[in-house]
C-alpha positions in Angstrom: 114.2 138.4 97.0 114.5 135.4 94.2 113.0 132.2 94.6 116.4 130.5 95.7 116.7 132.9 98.4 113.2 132.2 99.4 113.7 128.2 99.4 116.7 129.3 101.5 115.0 130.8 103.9 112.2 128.4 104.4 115.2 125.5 104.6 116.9 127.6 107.5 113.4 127.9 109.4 112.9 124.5 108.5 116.5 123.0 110.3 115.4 125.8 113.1 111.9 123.5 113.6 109.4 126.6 113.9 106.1 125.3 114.3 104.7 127.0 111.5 105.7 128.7 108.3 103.9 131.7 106.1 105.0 132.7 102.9 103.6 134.9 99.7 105.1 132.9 96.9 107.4 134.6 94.2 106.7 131.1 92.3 104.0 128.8 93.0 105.7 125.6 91.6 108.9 126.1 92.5 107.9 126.4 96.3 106.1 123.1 95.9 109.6 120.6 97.0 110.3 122.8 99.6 106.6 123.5 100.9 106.4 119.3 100.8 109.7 119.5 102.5 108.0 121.7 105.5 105.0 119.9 105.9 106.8 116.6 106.1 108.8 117.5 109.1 105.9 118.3 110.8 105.7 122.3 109.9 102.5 123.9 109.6 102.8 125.3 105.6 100.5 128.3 104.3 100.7 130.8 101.8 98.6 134.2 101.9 98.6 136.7 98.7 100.3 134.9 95.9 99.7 130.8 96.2 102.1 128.1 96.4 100.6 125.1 94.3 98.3 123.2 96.5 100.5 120.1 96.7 103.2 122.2 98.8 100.5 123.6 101.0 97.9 123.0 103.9 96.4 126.3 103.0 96.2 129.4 101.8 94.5 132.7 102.5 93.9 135.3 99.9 92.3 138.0 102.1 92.3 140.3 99.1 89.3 140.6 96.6 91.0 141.6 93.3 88.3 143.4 92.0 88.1 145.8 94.6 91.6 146.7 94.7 91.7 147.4 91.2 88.4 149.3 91.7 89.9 151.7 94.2 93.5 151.8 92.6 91.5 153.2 89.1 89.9 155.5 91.7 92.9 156.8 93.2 94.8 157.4 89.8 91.8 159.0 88.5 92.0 161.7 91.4 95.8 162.1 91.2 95.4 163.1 87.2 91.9 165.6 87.8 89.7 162.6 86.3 91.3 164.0 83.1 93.4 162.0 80.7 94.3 158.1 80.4 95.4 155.9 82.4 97.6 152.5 81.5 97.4 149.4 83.9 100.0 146.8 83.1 100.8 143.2 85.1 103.8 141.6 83.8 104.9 138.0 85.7 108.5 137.0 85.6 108.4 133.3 85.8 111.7 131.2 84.7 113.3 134.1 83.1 110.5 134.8 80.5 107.6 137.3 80.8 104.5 135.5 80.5 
């Protein structure tokens, strides 16, 4: 999914007046008009996971403790190679058609 499709999704639940909306944000800013948008017609707004920018939120939930995930991810590739060899982690963001 790409962000227009996600702002066009939250517009059609929007028009459909749901009571509350929950999303994990494929960019925090650009969620921010629509989020506003939301909470303005009376919608409860949250993100969980990846954050919309406060200003386009009531709240938002990160259940996940990075550290620990990458602790046990480490831990599972270690035990798929033998606990022999390197491993590689890489996080690349797309935001606005550049890598950042």
């Amino acid at each position: 999914m790409d962000i227009s499709s996600q702002v066009e999704l939250i517009d059609a639940l929007i028009a459909q007046n749901v009571d509350a909306i929950g999303v994990s944000a494929i960019d925090p800013e650009a969620l921010v008009p629509v989020g506003q948008k939301a909470i303005d017609s009376g919608v409860k707004f949250f993100s969980w996971d990846s954050p919309i920018a406060p200003e386009g939120r009531l709240v938002h939930e990160n259940a996940a403790d990075p550290e620990l995930i990458g602790r046990v991810e480490v831990q599972m590739l270690a035990e798929m190679i033998d606990y022999e060899g390197q491993i590689a982690v890489s996080n690349i963001h797309k935001k606005k058609g550049k890598l950042k």
